[in-house]
N, C-alpha and C positions, 0 to 999 in steps of 0.2 A: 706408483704407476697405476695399480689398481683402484685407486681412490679417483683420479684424473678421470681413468679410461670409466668409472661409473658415471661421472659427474656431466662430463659433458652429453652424455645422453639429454640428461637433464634441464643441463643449460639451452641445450637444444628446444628441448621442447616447450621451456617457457618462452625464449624467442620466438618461436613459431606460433601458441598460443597470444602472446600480446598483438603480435603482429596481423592477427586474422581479427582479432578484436577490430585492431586502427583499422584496418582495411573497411569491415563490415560498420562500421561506428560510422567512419568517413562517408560510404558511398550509400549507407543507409538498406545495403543488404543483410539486414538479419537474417535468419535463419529461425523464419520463427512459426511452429508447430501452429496448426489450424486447431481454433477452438472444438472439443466435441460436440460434437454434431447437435444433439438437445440444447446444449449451451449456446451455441453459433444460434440456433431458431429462436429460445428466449431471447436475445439480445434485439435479433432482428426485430421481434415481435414487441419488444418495447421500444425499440425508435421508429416504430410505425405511428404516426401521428393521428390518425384515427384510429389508434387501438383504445380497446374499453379495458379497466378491471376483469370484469366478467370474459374477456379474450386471455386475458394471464395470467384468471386462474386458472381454465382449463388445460393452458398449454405447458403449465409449471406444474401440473400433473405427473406429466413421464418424467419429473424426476426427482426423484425419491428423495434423496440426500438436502435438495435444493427446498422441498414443501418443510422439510426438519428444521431446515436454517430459518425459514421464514417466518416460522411459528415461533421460535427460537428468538429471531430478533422482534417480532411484534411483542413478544410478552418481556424483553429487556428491559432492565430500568432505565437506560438510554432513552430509547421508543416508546415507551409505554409511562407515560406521566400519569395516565388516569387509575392504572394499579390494576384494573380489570382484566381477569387474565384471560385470554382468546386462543380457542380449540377448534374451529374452522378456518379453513383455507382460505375463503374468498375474506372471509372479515378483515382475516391478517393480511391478505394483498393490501386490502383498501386501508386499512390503519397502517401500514406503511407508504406508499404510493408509489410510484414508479420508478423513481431514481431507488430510493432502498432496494427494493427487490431488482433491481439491475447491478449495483454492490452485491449484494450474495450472490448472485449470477456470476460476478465477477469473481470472487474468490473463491467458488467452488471452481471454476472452468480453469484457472491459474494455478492451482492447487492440481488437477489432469496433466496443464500442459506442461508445468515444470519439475521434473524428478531429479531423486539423484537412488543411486543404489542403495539397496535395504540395508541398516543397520552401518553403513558408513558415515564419516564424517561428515560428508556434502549433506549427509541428510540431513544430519542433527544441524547443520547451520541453516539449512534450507528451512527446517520447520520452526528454529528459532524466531528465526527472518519472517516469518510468515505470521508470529505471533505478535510480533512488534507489528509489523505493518498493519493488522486489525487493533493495537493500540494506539495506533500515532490515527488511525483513522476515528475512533472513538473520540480523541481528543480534539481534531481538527475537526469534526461536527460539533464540538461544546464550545469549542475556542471562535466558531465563525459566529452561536447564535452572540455569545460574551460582548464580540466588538459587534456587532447589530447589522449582522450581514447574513439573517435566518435564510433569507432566499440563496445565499450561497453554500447552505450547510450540506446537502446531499453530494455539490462538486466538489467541496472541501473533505467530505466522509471518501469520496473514491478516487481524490488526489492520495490520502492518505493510504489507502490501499493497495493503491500502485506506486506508491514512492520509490519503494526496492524491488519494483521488477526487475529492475537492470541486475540486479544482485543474483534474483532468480536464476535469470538466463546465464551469466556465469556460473556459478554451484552450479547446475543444468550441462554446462559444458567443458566442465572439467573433470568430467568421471577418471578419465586417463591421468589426470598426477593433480591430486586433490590440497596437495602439499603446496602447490604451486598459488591457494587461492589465501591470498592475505588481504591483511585490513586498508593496506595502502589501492590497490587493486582493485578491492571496492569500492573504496572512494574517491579514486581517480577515474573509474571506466563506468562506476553503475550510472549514476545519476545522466549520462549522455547516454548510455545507452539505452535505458529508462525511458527518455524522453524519445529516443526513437523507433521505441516500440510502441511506448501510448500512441507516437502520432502513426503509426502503421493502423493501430487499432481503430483507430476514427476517435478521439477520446477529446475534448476540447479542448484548444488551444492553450484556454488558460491554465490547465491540468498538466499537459506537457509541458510548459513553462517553468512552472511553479516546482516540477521534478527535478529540471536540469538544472538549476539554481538555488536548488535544497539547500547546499552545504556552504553557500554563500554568507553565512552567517554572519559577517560583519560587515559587507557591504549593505548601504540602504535599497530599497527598492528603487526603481525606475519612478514610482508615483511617491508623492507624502501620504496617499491616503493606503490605509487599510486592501492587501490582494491577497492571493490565493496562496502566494510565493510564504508571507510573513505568516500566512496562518498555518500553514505545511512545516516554517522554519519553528516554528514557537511548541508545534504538536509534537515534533520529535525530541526535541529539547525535553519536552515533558514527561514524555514517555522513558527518557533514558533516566531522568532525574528521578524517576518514580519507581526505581528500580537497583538504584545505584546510587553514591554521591557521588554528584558533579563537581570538581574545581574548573566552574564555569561563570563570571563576572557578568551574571545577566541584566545589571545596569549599565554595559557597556553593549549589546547588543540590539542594532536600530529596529527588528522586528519586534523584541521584546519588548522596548520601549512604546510603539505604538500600539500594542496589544494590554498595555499597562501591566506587564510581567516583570518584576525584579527579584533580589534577592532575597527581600525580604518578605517577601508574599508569595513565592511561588512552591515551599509546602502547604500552606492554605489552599492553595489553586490545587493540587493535588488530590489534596484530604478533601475538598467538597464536591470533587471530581470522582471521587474513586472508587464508588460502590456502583455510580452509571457504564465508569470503563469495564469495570472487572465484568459488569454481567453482558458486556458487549461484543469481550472477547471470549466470553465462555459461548456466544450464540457462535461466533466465527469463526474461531482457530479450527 
């Protein structure tokens, strides 16, 4: 009888939590923490369409953290093809360009808005998640120039970065029964929720798309040709397999296939990949 009378607290509270989920998932009211305030200005300040370099560097000034990232990523093996390594601020804006420095923007400011209590589990999954997501982004910038879609490698780097925000804001708000946050949970709730919080954020259509259709994996895209969906689906693939063995048939997988990714090449695709990933999530995590 004690066992019962513990339990349904419990049951209680995961009904209650999924149920606040559907409700906010459904009516598109998140509950979602305003960027800090520097971060909120940067952001502005890059979708300002007459904004110059010389405008962001000065305003990526006030903050500290974000000028470390920048320099961090311009001197990446990723970003940094020419091997020159760069110790001014404004140089690193401009050998990055606007979209990069709006990813770091982004994942310092996400890194603010989403916590979970010190030294808890929430955390350690939180900052897990945080470290994948700056690999599947690393990977989904290699993977867009790969199939010859350079101009979409910056919305492809900040799809990837925001692929598990939905994740975020779960871990974020499950402080209260941390027990209750499993792998089904995230993969049933993040990816929609993901997508409606990119699109609260103003983040391009084709970014939120490509989020809530992540896990689609064996369905084909909506187009034959090459999107943001298949290069998002191929990054995380990669990112898991680079870390883990997959028992995953990626000759049976339509994005795989259009990205020319099987099973027989897709440790090469790793191994030639993977001194640019590593020093990309060493600038980000």
């Amino acid at each position: 009888m004690q066992q019962q009378a513990h339990e349904q607290p419990l049951q209680e509270r995961e009904l209650s939590f999924l149920q606040d989920l559907t409700e906010k998932l459904a009516t598109r009211e998140i509950d979602l923490p305003a960027f800090p305030d520097i971060y909120a200005r940067i952001i502005k300040t890059l979708h300002d369409p007459d904004v110059s370099l010389q405008d962001v560097s000065r305003i990526v000034v006030a903050a500290p953290d974000l000028c470390v990232r920048i320099l961090l990523l311009a001197n990446s093996a990723l970003l940094n093809r020419s091997g020159v390594e760069v110790t001014d601020l404004a140089i690193a804006v401009s050998r990055l360009g606007l979209s990069a420095v709006n990813s770091a923007t982004v994942t310092l400011a996400t890194k603010d808005v989403f916590k979970a209590p010190k030294g808890s589990s929430l955390e350690y999954l939180l900052n897990k998640t945080r470290v994948e997501s700056v690999r599947v982004a690393a990977y989904s910038y290699l993977l867009s120039i790969r199939a010859g879609l350079a101009a979409e490698k910056h919305n492809a780097m900040l799809a990837g970065l925001l692929h598990n925000i939905g994740t975020y804001y779960i871990l974020s708000q499950a402080t209260d029964f941390p027990d209750l946050v499993s792998k089904d949970i995230i993969n049933n709730w993040g990816p929609g929720i993901g997508q409606a919080l990119v699109e609260n954020w103003g983040f391009p259509e084709s970014i939120s798309n490509a989020i809530e259709k992540q896990n689609e994996i064996d369905q084909p895209g909506e187009e034959d040709s090459i999107q943001l969906r298949e290069i998002l689906i191929c990054a995380i693939l990669l990112s898991r397999a680079s870390i883990n063995d997959m028992d995953v048939d990626y000759n049976q997988i339509p994005a795989c296939q259009l990205l020319d990714i099987n099973s027989e090449n897709i440790s090469l695709v790793i191994e030639d990949y993977k001194e640019e990933v590593v020093s990309f999530v060493s600038a980000l995590k």
